[in-house]
Phi, psi and omega in degrees: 000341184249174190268339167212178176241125167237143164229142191239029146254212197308141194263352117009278213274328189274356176280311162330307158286313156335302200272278198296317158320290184280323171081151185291131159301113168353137218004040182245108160350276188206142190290161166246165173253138186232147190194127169282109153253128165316126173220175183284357198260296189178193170263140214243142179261120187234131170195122005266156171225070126165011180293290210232070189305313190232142213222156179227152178300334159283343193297290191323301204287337176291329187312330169323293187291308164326316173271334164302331178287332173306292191304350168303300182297275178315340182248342180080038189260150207259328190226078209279145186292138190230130161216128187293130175263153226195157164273034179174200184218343164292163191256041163250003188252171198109188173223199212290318168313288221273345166269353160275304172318310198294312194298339202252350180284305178321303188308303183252022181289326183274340150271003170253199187262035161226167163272110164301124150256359184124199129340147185193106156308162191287299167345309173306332197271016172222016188243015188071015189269337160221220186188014171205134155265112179257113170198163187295126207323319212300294177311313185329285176293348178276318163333282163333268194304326159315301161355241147035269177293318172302331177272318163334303175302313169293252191332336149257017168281316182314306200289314186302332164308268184319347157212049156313307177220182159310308187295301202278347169282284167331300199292327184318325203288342190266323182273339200303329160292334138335254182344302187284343174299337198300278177312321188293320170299322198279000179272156216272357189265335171296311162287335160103332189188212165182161220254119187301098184277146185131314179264145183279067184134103169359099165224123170284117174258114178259128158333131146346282219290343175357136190242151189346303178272011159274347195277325183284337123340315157283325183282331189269327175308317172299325165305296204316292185298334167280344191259307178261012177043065205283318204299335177292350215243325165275359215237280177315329165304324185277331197255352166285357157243045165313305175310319188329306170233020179290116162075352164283159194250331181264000000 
């Protein structure tokens, strides 16, 4: 009866709904978690960060699609930068998964609406060189969740640093706005969730710990996502490469 879902409980159980309620959008493998990290470049696009532990080459290459159509609807950018992410930026590293992905993307990458670049280091996702990360839920989340903690750890190395001394009390007071604009992009309440993509109809997975306003941040992303109808968008990305992986086996 409603147009999305948002939940800040178990992510288990909303995946669980997701799938079986709602059923998967027509030729999608497996749904991914589509999740934004805040970069000095824009917001950087992950998908998956916690969906989908063991993955098929076709699977990785719909994430592909998935995630470039996120970044369409939502940053509006029209032909979005894509990269597998990978241990390395040649095209002999990676493994037997992520070099089965690279082949089949390089083949159908010239027929969807984004830019393949390839290989792509961890390193790479902060450096403006793409605008989507393609990679399998396992790697995915640990990426997110490092993510995560370094900025924490930095911010608490700044405050501690910043009231070290009498002097250092002082510069706080000149920098602490720069700072709090700084924290206010990297907090996780300003977007409010990440988006189960895949499934038939908008569902926002919210922190646990979500605090009002991330939970009113989820809700708007979901109106955002329902209002532009991402799931119809993804569904045409997906059924316009079909052959791409219709009968492969890896």
């Amino acid at each position: 009866e409603a147009q999305a879902v948002v939940s800040a409980g178990n992510s288990g159980a909303v995946l669980a709904c997701g799938i079986f309620v709602l059923g998967r959008t027509p030729g999608v493998e497996r749904p991914p978690v589509v999740t934004v990290i805040p970069t000095p470049a824009g917001p950087l696009v992950l998908c998956d960060s916690g969906a989908n532990v063991d993955v098929k080459a076709t699977t990785l290459a719909q994430f592909a699609l998935v995630g470039a159509c996120y970044d369409r609807v939502v940053h509006g950018r029209a032909r979005p930068r894509v990269g597998l992410l990978s241990n390395g930026a040649e095209p002999g590293k990676g493994t037997e998964l992520t070099r089965a992905a690279h082949a089949i993307l390089v083949e159908a990458a010239p027929r969807a609406a984004l830019q393949y670049v390839g290989y792509v280091e961890g390193s790479d996702l902060f450096r403006g060189a793409i605008d989507v990360a393609v990679t399998d839920g396992f790697t995915g989340n640990v990426v997110l969740k490092t993510c995560e903690g370094i900025a924490d750890g930095v911010f608490g190395m700044i405050r501690a640093e910043l009231t070290s001394s009498r002097g250092a009390r002082l510069g706080a007071a000149l920098v602490s706005p720069a700072l709090r604009r700084l924290a206010k992009k990297l907090d996780y309440a300003e977007t409010g969730g990440a988006l189960l993509a895949g499934v038939n109809g908008p569902v926002v997975l919210a922190h646990g710990r979500s605090t009002p306003a991330a939970i009113a941040s989820a809700l708007r992303e979901a109106h955002r996502f329902a209002e532009r109808k991402i799931v119809d968008e993804m569904r045409r990305s997906i059924e316009a490469l079909n052959d791409a992986w219709t009968g492969r086996t890896a």
